[in-house]
VOGU-3710 file (C-alpha; in Angstrom, 3 decimals, decimal comma):
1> xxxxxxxxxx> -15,738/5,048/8,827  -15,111/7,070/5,495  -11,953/6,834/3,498  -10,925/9,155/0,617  -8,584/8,442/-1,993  -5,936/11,030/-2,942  -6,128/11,713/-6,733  -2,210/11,426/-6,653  -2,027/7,567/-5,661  -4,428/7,184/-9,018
11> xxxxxxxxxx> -2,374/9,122/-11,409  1,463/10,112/-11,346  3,208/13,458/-11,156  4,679/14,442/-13,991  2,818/11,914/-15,919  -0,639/12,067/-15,519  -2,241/9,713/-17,727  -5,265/8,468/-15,995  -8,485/10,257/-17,444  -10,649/11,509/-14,370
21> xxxxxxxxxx> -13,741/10,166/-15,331  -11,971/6,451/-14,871  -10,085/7,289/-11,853  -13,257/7,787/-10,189  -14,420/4,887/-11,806  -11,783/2,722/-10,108  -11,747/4,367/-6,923  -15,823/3,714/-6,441  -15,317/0,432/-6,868  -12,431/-0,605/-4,520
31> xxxxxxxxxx> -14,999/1,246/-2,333  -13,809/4,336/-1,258  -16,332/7,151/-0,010  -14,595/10,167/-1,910  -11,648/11,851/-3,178  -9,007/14,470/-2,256  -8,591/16,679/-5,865  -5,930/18,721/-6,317  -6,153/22,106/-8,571  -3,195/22,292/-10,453
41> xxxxxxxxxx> -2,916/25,291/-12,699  -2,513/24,002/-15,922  -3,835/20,777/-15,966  -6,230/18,767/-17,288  -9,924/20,654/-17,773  -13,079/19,287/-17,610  -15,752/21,137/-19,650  -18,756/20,659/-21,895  -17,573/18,879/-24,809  -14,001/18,549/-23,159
51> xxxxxxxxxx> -12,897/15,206/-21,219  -9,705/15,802/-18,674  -7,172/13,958/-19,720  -5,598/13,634/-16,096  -6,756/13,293/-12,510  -4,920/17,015/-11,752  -7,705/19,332/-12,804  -7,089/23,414/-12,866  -10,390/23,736/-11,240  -10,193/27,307/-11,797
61> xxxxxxxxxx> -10,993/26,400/-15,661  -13,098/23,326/-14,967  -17,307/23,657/-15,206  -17,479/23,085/-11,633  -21,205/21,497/-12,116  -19,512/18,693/-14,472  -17,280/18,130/-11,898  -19,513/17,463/-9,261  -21,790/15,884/-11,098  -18,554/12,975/-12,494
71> xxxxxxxxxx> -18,591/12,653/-8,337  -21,974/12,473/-8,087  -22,245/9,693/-11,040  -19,914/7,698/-9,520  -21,532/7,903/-5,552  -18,034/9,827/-4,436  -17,922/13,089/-2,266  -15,595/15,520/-2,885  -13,712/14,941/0,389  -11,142/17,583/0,508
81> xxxxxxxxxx> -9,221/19,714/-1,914  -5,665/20,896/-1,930  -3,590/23,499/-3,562  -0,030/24,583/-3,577  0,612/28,268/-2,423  3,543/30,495/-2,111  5,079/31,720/1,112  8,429/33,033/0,141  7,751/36,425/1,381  4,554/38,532/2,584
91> xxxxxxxxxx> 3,718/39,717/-1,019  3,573/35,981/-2,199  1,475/35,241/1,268  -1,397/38,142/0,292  -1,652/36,019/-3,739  -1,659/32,799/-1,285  -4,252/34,358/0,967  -6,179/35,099/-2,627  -5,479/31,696/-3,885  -6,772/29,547/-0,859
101> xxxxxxxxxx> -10,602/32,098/-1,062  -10,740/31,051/-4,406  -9,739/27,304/-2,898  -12,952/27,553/-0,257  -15,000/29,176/-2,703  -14,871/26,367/-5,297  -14,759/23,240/-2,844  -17,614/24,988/-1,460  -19,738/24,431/-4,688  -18,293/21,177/-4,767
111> xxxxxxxxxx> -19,923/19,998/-1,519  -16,795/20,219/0,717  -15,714/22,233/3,853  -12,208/20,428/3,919  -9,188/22,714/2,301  -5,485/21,791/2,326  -2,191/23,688/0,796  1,115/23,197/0,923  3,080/24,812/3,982  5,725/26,432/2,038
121> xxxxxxxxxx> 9,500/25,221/1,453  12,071/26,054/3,908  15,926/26,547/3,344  16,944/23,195/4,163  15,171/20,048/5,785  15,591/19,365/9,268  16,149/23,438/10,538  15,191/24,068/14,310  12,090/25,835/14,964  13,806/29,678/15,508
131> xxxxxxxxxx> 14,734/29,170/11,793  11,283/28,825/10,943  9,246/30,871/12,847  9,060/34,055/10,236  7,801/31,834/7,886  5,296/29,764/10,226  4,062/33,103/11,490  3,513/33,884/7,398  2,030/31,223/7,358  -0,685/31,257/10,581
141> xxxxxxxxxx> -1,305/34,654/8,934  -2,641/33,230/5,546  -4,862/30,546/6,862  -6,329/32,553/9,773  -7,344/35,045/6,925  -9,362/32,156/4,763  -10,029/30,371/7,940  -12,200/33,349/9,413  -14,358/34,004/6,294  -16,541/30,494/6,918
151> xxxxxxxxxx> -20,070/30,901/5,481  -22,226/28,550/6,570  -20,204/26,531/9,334  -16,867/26,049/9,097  -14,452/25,283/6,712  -11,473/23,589/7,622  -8,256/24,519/6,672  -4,848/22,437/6,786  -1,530/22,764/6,053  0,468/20,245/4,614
161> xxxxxxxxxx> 3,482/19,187/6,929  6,139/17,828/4,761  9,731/17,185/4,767  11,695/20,167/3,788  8,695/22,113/4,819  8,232/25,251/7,040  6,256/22,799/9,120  8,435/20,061/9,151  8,226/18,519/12,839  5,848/18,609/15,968
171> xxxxxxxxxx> 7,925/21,664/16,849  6,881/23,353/14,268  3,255/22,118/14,510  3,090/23,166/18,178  3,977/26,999/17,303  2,083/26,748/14,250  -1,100/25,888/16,612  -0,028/28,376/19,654  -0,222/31,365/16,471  -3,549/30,297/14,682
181> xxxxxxxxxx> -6,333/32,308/16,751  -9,101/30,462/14,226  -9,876/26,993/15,840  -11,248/25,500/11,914  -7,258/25,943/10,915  -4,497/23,495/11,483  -1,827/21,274/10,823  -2,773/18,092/7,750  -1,221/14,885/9,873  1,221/13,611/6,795
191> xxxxxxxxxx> 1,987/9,944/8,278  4,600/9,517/5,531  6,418/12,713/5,972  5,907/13,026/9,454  8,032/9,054/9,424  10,642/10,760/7,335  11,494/13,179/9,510  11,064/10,584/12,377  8,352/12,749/13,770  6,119/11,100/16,633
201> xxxxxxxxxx> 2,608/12,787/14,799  0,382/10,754/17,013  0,895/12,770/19,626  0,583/15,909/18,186  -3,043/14,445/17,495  -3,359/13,528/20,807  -2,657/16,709/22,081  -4,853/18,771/19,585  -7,466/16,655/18,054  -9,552/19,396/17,350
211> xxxxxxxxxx> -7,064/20,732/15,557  -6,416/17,405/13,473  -9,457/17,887/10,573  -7,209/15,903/7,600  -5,246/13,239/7,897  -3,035/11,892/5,118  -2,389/8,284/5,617  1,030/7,691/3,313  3,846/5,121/4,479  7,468/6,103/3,832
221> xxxxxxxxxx> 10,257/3,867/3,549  13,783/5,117/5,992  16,573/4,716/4,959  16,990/5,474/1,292  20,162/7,701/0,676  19,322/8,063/-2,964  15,562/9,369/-2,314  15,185/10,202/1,381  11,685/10,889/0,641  10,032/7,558/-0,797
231> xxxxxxxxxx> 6,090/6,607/-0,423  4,290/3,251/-0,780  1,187/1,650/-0,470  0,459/1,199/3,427  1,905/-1,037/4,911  4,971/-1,682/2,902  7,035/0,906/4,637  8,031/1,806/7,865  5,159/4,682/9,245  3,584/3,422/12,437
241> xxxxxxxxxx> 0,218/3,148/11,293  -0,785/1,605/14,277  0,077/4,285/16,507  -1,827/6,868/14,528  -5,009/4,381/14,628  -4,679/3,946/18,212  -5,062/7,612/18,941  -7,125/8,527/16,131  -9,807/6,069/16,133  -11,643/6,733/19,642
251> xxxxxxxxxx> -11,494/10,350/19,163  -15,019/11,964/18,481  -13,717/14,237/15,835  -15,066/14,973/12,458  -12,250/14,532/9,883  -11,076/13,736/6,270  -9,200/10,042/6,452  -7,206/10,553/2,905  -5,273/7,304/1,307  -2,713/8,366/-0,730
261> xxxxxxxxxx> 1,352/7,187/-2,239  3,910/8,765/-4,941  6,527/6,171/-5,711  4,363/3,687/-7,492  4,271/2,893/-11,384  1,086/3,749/-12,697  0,200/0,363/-14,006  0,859/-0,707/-10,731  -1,318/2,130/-8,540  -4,426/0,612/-9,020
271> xxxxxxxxxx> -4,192/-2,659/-7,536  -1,687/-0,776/-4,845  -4,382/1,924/-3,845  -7,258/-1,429/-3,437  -4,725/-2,629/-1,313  -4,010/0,287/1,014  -7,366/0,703/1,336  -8,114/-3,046/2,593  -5,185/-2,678/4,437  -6,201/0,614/6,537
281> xxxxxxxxxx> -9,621/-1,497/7,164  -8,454/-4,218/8,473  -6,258/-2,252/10,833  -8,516/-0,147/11,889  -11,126/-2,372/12,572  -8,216/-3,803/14,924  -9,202/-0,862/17,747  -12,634/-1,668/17,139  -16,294/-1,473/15,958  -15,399/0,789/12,584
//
């Protein structure tokens, strides 16, 4: 059993601190396999004679060969990579559509067929699926396009559900599925968001695993009025890990298993992230031989 570490439990939004080089560094040894990087335009930049600063690296600007070979130094795969695209309206989808080849093209010369992007923001949190479905149909659109241009085998692409999202619930997930005619696309299982919005996400796995290629395993704590969306390391909040390992772990599926949390002080995320990772072991290892 692999498990990747989300760049974003090592180093903060909005104050990314943590050089890459000794991110990976600290994720090889708690013992993770990989990592999930994020290209964020504008950030840090690794190139010959330039160290990133940060663990979000515009990977547009990056010597891609220096990047893989920090992985490579440090015995960590480039597990999957994310984005954040634009879906407001179908000129913004054809840039997206642009922005996720250039996504695939890059993770491809990073060793990995695993993609992710954000799903797009929708008017309000918590809309019924009619409200949606323009923008989920946008949205099927975009990664059928990237989806169908595999090289190779496949590469799988995800989209991020998320609170506030145009896939928001298992509503949305089940349309979102029913419009994709590419069968390497899907939903990314979110545990924490999918808690937030008091989703049951198990069983959306359960009723499409091979649509289920990345899962992120976040745990959200309920209840918060100030911050309705607020991530920990597992098992300090209130996800049902449990029920995602039960369905998860005898399915013959390959996937991305990505650790990740938000709402953690840096100083803190390092000892939090060794923990999550133990903690995800020990649970899994729960359904059996891992």
């Amino acid at each position: 059993m692999k498990w990747y570490a989300g760049l974003h439990a090592r180093s903060e939004f909005g104050n990314d601190t943590v050089p890459f080089v000794q991110a990976l560094a600290d994720i090889a040894e708690m013992g993770f396999a990989g990592v999930m990087l994020l290209w964020m335009d504008g950030g840090p930049v690794l190139r010959e004679g330039v160290e990133a600063t940060g663990c979000f690296l515009d990977l547009a600007q990056c010597d891609l060969r220096l990047v893989r070979r920090a992985l490579d130094d440090h015995g960590l795969e480039a597990g999957v990579v994310w984005t954040a695209i634009d879906l407001a309206d179908d000129p913004a989808a054809s840039r997206s559509v642009e922005r996720l080849r250039r996504l695939r093209d890059m993770a491809l010369e990073l060793g990995c067929r695993f993609i992710c992007h954000s799903a797009g923001v929708a008017e309000a949190p918590g809309l019924p699926l009619e409200a949606k479905k323009e923008g989920l149909d946008r949205l099927a659109r975009v990664m059928d396009a990237v989806a169908a241009e595999s090289v190779g085998g496949p590469v799988y692409v995800a989209a991020d559900v998320h609170y506030h999202g145009i896939a928001e619930s298992i509503a949305d997930c089940e349309y979102l599925i029913a419009r994709l005619a590419r069968p390497n696309a899907g939903p990314l299982l979110n545990i924490g968001h999918l808690t937030t919005c008091r989703q049951p996400g198990w069983e959306l796995a359960e009723r499409h695993p091979d649509r289920i290629r990345i899962v992120g395993w976040k745990d959200h704590v309920l209840g918060r009025p100030d911050m309705p969306v607020y991530s920990v390391e597992l098992g300090a909040g209130d996800a049902p890990l449990e029920k995602y390992v039960a369905v998860l772990r005898p399915q013959q599926v390959e996937r991305r298993h990505v650790i990740a949390f938000e709402h953690v002080p840096t100083s803190e995320r390092k000892a939090a992230l060794a923990r999550s990772l133990r903690y995800m072991q020990r649970l899994w290892a729960q359904t059996g031989q891992a």
